[in-house]
mmCIF file of the C-alpha atoms, coordinates in Angstrom:
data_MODEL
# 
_entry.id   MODEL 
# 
loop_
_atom_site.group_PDB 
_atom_site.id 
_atom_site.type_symbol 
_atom_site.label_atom_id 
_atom_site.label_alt_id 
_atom_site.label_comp_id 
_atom_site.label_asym_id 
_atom_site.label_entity_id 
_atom_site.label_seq_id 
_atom_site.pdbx_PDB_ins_code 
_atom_site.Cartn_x 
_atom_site.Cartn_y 
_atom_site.Cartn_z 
_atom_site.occupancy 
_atom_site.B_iso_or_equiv 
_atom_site.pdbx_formal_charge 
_atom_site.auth_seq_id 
_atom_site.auth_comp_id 
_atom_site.auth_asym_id 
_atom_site.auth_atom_id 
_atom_site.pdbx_PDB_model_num 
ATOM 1   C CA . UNK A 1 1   ? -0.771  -13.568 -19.081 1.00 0.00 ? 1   UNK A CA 1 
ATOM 2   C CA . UNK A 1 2   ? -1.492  -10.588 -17.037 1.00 0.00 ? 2   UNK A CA 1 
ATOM 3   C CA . UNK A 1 3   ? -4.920  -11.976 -15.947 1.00 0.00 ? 3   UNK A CA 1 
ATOM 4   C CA . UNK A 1 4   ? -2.857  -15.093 -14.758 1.00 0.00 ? 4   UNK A CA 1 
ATOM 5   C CA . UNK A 1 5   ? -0.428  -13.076 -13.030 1.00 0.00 ? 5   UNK A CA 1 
ATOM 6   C CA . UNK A 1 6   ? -3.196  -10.938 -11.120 1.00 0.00 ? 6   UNK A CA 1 
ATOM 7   C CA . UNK A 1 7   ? -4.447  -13.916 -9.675  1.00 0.00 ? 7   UNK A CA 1 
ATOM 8   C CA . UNK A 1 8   ? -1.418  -15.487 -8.532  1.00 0.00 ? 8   UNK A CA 1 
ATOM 9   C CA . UNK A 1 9   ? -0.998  -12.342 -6.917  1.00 0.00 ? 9   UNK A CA 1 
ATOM 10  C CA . UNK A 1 10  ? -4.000  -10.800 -5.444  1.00 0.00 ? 10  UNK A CA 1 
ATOM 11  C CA . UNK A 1 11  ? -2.270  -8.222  -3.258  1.00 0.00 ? 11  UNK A CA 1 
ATOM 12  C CA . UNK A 1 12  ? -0.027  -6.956  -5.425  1.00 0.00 ? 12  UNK A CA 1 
ATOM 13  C CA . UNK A 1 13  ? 0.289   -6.000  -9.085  1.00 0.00 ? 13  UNK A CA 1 
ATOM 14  C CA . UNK A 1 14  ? 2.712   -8.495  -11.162 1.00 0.00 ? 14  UNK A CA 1 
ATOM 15  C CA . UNK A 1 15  ? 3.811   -5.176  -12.774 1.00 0.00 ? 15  UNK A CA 1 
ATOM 16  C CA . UNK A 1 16  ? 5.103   -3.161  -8.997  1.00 0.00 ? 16  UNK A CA 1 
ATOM 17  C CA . UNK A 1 17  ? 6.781   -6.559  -8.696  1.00 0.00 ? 17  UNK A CA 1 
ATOM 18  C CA . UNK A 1 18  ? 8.274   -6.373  -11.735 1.00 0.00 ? 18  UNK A CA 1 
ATOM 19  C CA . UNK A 1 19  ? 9.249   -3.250  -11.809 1.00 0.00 ? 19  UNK A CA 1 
ATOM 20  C CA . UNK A 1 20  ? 11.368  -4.292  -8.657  1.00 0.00 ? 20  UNK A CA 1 
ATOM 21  C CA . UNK A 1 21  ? 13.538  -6.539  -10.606 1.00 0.00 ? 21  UNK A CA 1 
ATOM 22  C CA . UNK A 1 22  ? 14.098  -4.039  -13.522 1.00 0.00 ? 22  UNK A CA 1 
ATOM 23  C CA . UNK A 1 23  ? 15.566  -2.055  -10.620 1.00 0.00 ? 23  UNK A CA 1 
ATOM 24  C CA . UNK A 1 24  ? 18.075  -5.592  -8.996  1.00 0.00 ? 24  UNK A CA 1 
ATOM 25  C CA . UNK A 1 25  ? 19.889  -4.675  -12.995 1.00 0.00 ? 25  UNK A CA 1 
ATOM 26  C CA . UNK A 1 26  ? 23.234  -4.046  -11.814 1.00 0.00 ? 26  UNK A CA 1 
ATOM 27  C CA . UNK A 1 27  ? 23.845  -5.958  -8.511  1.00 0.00 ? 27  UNK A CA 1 
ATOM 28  C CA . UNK A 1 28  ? 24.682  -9.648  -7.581  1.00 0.00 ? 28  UNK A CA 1 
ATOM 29  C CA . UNK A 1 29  ? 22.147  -10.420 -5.188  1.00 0.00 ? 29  UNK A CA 1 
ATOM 30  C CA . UNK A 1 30  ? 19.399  -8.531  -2.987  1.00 0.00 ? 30  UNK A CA 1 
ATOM 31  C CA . UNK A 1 31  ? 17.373  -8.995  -0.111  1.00 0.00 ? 31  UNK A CA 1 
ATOM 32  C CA . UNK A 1 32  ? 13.569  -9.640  1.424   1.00 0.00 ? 32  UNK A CA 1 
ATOM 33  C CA . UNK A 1 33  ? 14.246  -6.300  2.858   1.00 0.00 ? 33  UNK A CA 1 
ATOM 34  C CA . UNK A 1 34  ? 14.817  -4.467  -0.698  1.00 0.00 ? 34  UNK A CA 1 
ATOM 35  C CA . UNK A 1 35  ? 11.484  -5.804  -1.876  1.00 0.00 ? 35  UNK A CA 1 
ATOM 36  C CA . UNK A 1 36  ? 9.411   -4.434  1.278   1.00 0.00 ? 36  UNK A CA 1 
ATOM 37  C CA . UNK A 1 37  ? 11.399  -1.106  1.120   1.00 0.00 ? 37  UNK A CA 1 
ATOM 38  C CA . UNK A 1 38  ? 10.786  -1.014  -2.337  1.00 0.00 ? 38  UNK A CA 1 
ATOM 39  C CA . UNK A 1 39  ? 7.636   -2.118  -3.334  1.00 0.00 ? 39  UNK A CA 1 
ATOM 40  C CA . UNK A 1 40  ? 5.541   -0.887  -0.003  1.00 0.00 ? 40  UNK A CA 1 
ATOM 41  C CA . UNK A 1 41  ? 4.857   -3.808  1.531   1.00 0.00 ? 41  UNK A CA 1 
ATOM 42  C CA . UNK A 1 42  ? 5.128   -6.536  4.205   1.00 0.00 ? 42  UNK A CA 1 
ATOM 43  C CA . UNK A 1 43  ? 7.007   -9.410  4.459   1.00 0.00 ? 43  UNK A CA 1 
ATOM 44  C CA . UNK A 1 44  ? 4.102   -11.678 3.715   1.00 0.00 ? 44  UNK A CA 1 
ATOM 45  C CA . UNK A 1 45  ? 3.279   -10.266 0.945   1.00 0.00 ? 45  UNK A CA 1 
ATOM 46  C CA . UNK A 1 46  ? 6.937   -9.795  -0.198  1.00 0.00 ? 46  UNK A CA 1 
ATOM 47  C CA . UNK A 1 47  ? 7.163   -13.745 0.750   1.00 0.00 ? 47  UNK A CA 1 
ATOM 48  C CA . UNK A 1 48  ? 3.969   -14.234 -1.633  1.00 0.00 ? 48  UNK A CA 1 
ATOM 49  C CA . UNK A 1 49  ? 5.626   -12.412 -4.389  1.00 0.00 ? 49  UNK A CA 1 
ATOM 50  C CA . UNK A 1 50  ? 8.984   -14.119 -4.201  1.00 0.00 ? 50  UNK A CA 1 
ATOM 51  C CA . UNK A 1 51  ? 6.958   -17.174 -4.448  1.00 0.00 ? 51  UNK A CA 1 
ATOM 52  C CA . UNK A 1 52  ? 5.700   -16.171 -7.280  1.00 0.00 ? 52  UNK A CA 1 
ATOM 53  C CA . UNK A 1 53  ? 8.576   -15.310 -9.369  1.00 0.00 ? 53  UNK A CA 1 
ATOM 54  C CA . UNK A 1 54  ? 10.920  -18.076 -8.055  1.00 0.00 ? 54  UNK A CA 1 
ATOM 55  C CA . UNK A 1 55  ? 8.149   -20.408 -9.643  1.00 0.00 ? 55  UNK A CA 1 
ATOM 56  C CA . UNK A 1 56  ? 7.998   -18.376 -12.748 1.00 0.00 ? 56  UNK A CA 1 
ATOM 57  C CA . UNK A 1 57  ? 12.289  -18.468 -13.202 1.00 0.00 ? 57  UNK A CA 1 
ATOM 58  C CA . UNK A 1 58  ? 12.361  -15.202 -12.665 1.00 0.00 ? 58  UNK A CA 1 
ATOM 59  C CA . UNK A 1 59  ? 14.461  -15.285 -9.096  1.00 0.00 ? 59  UNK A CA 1 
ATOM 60  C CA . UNK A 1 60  ? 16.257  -17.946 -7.165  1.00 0.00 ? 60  UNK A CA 1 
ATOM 61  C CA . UNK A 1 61  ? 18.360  -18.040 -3.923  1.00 0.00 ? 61  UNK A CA 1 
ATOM 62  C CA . UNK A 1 62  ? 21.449  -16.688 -4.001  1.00 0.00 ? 62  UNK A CA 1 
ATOM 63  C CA . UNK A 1 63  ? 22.480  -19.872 -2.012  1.00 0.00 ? 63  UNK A CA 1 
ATOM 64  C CA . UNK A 1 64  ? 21.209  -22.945 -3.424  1.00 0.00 ? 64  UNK A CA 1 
ATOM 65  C CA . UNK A 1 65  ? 22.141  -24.962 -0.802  1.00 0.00 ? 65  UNK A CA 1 
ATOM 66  C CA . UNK A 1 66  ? 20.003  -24.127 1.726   1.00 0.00 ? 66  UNK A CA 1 
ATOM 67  C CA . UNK A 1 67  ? 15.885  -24.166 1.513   1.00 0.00 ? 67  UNK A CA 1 
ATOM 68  C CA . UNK A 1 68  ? 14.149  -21.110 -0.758  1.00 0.00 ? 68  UNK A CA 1 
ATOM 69  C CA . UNK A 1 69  ? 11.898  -20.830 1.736   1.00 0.00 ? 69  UNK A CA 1 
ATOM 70  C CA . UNK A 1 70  ? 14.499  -19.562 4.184   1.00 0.00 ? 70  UNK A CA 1 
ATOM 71  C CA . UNK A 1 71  ? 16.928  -17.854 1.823   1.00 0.00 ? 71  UNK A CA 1 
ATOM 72  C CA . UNK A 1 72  ? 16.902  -14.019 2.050   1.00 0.00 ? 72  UNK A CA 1 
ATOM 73  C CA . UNK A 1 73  ? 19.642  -13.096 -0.389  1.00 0.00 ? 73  UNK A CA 1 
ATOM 74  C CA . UNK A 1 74  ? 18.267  -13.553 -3.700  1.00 0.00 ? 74  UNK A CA 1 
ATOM 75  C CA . UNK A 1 75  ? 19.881  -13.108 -7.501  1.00 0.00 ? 75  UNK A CA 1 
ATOM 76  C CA . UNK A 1 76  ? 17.546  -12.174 -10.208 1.00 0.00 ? 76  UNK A CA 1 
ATOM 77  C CA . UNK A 1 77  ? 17.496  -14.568 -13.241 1.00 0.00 ? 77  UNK A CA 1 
ATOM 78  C CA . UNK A 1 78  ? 18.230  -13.720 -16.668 1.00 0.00 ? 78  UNK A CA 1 
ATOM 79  C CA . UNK A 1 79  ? 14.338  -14.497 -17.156 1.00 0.00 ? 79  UNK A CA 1 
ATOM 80  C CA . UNK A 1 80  ? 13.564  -11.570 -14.773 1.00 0.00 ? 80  UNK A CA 1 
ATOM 81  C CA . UNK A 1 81  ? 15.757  -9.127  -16.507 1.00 0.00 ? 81  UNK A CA 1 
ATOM 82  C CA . UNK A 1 82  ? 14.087  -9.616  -19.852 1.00 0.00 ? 82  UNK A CA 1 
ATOM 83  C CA . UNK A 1 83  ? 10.208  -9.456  -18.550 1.00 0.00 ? 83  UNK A CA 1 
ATOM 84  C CA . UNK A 1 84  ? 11.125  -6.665  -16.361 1.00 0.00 ? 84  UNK A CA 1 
ATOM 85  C CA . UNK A 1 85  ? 12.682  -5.022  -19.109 1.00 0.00 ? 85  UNK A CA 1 
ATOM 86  C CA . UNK A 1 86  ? 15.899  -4.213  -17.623 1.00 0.00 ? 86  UNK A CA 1 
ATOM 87  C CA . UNK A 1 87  ? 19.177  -2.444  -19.468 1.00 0.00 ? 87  UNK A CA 1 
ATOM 88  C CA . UNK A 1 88  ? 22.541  -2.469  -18.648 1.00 0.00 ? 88  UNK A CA 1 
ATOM 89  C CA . UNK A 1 89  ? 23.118  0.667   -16.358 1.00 0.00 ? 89  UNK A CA 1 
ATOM 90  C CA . UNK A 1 90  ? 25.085  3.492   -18.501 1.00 0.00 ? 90  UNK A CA 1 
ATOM 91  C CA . UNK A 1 91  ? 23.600  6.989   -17.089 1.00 0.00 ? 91  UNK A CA 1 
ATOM 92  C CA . UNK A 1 92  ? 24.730  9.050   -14.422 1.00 0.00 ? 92  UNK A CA 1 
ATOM 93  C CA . UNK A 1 93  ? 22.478  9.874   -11.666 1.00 0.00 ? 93  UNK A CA 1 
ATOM 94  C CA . UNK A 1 94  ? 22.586  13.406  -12.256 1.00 0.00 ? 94  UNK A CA 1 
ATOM 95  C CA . UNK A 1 95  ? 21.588  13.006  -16.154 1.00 0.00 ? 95  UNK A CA 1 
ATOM 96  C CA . UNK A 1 96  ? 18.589  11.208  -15.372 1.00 0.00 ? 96  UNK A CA 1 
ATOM 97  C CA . UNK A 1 97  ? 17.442  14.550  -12.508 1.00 0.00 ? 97  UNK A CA 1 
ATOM 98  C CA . UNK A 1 98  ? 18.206  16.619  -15.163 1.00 0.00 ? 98  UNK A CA 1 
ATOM 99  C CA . UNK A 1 99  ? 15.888  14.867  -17.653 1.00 0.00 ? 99  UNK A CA 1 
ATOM 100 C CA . UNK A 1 100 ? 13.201  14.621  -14.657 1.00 0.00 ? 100 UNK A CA 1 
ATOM 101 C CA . UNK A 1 101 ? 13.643  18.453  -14.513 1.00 0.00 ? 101 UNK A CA 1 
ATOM 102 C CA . UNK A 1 102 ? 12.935  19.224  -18.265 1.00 0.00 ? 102 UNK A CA 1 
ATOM 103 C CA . UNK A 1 103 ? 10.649  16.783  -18.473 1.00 0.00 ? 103 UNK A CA 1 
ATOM 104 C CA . UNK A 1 104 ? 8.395   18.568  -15.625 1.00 0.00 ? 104 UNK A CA 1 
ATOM 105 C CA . UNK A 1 105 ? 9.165   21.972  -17.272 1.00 0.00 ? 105 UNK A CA 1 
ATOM 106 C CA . UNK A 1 106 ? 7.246   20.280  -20.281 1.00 0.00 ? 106 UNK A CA 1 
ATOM 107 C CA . UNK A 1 107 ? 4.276   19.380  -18.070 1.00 0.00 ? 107 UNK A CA 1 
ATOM 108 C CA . UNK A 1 108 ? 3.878   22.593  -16.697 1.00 0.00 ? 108 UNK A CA 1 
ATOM 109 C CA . UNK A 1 109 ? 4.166   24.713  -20.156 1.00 0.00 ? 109 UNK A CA 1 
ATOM 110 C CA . UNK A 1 110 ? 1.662   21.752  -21.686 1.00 0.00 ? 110 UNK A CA 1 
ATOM 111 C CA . UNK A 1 111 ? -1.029  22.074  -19.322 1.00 0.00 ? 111 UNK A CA 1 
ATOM 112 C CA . UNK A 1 112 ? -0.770  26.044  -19.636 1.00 0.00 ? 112 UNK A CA 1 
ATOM 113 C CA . UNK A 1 113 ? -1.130  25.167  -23.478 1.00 0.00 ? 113 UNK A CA 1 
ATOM 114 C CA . UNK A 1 114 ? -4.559  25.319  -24.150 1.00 0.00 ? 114 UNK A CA 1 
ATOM 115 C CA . UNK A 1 115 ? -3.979  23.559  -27.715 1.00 0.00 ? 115 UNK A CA 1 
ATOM 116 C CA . UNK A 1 116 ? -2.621  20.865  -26.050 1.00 0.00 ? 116 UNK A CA 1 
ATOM 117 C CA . UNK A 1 117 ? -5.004  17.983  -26.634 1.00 0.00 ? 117 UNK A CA 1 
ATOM 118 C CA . UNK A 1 118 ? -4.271  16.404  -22.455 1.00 0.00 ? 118 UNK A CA 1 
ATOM 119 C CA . UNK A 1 119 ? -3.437  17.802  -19.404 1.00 0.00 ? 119 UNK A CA 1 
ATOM 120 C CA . UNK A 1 120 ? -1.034  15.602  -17.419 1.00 0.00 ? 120 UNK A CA 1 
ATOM 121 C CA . UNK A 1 121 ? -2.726  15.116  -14.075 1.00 0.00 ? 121 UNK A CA 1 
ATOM 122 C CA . UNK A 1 122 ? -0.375  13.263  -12.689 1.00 0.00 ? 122 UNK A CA 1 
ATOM 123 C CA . UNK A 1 123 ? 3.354   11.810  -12.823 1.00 0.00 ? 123 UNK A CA 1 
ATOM 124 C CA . UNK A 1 124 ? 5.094   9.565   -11.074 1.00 0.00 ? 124 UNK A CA 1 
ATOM 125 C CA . UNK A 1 125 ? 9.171   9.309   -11.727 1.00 0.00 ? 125 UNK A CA 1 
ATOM 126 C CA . UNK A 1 126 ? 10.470  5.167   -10.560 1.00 0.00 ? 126 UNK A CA 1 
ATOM 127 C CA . UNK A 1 127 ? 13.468  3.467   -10.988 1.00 0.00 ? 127 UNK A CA 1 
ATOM 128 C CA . UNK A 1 128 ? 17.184  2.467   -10.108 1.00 0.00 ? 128 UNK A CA 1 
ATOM 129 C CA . UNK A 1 129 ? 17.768  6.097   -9.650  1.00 0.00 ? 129 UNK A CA 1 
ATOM 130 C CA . UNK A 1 130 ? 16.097  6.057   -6.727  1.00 0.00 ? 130 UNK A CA 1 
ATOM 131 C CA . UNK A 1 131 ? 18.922  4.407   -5.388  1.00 0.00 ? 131 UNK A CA 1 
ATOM 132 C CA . UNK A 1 132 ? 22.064  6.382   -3.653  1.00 0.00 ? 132 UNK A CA 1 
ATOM 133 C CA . UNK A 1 133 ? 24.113  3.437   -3.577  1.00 0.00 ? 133 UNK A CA 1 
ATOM 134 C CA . UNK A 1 134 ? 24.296  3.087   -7.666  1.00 0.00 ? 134 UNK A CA 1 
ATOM 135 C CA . UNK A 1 135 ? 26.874  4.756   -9.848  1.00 0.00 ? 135 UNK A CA 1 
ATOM 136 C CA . UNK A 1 136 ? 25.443  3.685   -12.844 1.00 0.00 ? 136 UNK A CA 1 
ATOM 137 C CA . UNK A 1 137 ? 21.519  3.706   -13.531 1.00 0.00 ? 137 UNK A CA 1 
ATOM 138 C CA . UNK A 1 138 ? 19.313  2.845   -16.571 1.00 0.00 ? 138 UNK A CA 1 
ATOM 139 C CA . UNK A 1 139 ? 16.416  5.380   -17.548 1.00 0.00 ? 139 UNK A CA 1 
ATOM 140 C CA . UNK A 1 140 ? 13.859  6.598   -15.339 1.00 0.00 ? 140 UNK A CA 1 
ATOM 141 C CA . UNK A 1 141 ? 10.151  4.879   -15.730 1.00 0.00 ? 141 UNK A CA 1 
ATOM 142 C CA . UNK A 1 142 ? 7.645   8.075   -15.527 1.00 0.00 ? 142 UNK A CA 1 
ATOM 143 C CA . UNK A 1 143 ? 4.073   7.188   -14.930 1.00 0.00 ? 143 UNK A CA 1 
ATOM 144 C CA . UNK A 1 144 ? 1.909   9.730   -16.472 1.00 0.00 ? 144 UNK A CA 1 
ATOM 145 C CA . UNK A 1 145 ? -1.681  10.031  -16.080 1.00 0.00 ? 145 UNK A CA 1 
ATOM 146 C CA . UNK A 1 146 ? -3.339  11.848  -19.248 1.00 0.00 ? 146 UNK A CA 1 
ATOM 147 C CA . UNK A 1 147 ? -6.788  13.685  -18.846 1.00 0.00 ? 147 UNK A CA 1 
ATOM 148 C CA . UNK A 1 148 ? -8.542  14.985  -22.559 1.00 0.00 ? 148 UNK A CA 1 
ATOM 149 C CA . UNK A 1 149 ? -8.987  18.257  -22.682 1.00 0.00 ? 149 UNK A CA 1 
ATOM 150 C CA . UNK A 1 150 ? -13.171 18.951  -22.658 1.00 0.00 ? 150 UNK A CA 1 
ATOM 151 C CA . UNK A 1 151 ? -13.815 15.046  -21.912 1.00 0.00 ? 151 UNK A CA 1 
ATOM 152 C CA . UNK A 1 152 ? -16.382 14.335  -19.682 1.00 0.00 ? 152 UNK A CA 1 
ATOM 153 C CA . UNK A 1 153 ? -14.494 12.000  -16.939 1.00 0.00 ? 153 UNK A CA 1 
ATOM 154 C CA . UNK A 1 154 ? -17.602 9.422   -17.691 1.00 0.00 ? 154 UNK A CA 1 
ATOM 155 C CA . UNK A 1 155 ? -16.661 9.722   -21.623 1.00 0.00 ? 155 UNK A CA 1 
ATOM 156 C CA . UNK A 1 156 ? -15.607 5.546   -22.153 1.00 0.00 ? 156 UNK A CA 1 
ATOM 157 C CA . UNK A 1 157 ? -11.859 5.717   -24.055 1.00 0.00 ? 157 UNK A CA 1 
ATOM 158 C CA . UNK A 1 158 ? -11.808 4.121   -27.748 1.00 0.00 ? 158 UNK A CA 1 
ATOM 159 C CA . UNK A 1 159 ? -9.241  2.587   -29.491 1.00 0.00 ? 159 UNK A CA 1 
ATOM 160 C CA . UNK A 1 160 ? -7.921  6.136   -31.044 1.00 0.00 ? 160 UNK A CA 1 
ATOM 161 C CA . UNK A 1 161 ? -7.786  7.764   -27.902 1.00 0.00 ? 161 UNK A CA 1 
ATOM 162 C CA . UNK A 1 162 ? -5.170  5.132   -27.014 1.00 0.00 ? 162 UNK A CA 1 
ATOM 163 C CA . UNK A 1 163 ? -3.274  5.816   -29.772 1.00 0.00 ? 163 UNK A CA 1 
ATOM 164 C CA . UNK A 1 164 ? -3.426  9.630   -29.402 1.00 0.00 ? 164 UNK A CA 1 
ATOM 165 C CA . UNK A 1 165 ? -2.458  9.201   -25.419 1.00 0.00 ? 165 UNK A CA 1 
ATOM 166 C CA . UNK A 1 166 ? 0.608   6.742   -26.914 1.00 0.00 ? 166 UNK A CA 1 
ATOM 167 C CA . UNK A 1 167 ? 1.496   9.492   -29.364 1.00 0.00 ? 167 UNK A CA 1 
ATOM 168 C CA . UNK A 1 168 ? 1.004   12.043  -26.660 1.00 0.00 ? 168 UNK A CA 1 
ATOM 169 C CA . UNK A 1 169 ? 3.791   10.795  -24.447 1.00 0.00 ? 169 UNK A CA 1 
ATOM 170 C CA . UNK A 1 170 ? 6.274   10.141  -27.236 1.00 0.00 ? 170 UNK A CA 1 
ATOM 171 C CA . UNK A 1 171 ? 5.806   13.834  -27.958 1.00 0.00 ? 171 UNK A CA 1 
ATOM 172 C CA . UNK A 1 172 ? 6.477   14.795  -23.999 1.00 0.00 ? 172 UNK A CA 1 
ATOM 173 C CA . UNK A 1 173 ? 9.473   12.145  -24.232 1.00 0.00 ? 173 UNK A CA 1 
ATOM 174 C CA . UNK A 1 174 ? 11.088  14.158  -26.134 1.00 0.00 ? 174 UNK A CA 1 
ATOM 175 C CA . UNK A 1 175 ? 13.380  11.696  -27.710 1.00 0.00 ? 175 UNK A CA 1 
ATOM 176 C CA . UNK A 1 176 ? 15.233  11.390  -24.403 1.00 0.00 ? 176 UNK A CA 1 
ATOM 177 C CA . UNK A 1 177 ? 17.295  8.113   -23.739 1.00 0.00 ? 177 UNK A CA 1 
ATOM 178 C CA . UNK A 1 178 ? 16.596  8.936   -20.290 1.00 0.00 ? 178 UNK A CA 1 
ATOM 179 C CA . UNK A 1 179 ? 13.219  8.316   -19.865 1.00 0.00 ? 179 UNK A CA 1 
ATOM 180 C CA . UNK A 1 180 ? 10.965  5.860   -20.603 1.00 0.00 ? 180 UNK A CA 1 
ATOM 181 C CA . UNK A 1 181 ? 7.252   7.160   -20.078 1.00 0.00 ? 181 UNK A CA 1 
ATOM 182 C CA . UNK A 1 182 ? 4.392   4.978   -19.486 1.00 0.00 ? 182 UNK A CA 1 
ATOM 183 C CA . UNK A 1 183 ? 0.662   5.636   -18.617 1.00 0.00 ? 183 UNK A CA 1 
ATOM 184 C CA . UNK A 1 184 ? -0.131  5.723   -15.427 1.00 0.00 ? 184 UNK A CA 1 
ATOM 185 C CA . UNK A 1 185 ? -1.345  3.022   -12.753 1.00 0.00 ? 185 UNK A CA 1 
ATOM 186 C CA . UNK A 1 186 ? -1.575  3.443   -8.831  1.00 0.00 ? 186 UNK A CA 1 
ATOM 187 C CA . UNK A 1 187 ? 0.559   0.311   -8.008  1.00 0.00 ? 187 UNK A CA 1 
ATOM 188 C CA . UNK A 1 188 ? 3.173   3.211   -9.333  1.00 0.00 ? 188 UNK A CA 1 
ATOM 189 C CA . UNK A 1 189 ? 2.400   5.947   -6.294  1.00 0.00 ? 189 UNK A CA 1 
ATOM 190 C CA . UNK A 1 190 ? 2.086   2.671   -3.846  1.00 0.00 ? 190 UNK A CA 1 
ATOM 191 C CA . UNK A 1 191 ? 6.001   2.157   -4.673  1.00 0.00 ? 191 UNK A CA 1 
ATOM 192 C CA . UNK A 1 192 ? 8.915   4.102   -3.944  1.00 0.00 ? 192 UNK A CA 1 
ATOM 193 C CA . UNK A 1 193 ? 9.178   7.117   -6.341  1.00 0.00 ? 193 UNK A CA 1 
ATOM 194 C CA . UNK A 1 194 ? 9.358   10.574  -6.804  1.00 0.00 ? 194 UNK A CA 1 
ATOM 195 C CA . UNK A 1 195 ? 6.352   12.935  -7.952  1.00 0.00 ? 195 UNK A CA 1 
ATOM 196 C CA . UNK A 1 196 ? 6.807   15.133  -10.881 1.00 0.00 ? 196 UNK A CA 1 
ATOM 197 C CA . UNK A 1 197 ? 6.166   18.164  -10.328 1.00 0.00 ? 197 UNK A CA 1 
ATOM 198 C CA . UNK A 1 198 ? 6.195   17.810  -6.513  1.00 0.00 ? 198 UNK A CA 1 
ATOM 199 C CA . UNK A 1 199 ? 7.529   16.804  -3.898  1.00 0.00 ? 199 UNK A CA 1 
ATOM 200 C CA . UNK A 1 200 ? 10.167  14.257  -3.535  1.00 0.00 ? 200 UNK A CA 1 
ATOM 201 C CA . UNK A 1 201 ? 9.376   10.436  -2.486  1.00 0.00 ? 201 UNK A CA 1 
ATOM 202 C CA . UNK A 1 202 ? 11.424  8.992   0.029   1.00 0.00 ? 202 UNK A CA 1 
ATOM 203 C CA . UNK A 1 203 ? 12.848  5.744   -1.657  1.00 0.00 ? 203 UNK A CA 1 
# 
């Protein structure tokens, strides 16, 4: 399925798309506009994706009367919400930065650990959160990028060292509700989001 969805969309990763729609959990319709401002792009390619994922179930037009083609308001399906992944929004805005925080304070005493089987190289923090006009958000999706301590960056990565990177994050998780940690991919640092540790994104 991903294969297929990389081809129906060349210029943009089914995933960042996705991703998008986890972040629509919460709000009777959205625009064109949120999926440009969101997801980086321009209109044709936000037109593109729409395409896409009206033809998939996963959107429609807020107002069926009138043609897709020319709706901009747009409702996400229950499809979308359950390929996206999306929860009902129950944190505060504030407990998610706070679990952002610790979970940077983690990176930074890991990579001083030199027992520490990875370094995180980089981390990427995306999600609903982002957004100042939500009271309620779900967890924050955190991108991490995992480098083996004493790899060569040619070494090819087996089947265990998949497993030890899964096990890696669940160990830098922390058991928190708050965030859901995934390994990293650059359509995540094309979108809005917020580095970790760094600076912070403009949404």
């Amino acid at each position: 399925m991903q294969s297929q969805r990389e081809r129906t969309l060349p210029s943009l990763s089914a995933e960042a798309a996705l991703s998008f729609l986890k972040d629509t959990k919460g709000t009777l319709t959205w625009s064109t506009r949120d999926l440009v401002d969101a997801l980086k792009i321009n209109r044709r390619e936000a037109q593109q994706a729409l395409a896409f994922l009206q033809a998939q179930g996963y959107v429609q037009p807020a107002h069926q009367k009138g043609p897709a083609r020319g709706a901009d308001q747009w409702i996400t399906t229950p499809a979308g919400e359950t390929v996206s992944g999306a929860k009902p929004p129950r944190f505060t805005r504030e407990s998610v930065d706070q679990a952002l925080a610790a979970l940077k304070d983690r990176i930074k005493q890991i990579n001083k650990d030199p027992q520490a089987p990875f370094r995180v190289t980089d981390a990427v923090a995306f999600g609903d959160f982002l957004l100042p006009d939500r009271a309620r958000v779900q967890s924050a999706d955190v991108g991490i990028r995992l480098t083996r301590r004493g790899a060569s960056p040619s070494e090819p990565r087996s089947a265990s060292d998949a497993q030890a990177e899964f096990a890696f994050l669940r160990t830098l998780r922390a058991n928190s509700a708050l965030l859901t940690l995934r390994l990293y991919a650059d359509w995540m640092r094309h979108r809005s989001h917020r580095d970790l540790p760094g600076r912070r994104a403009a949404a």
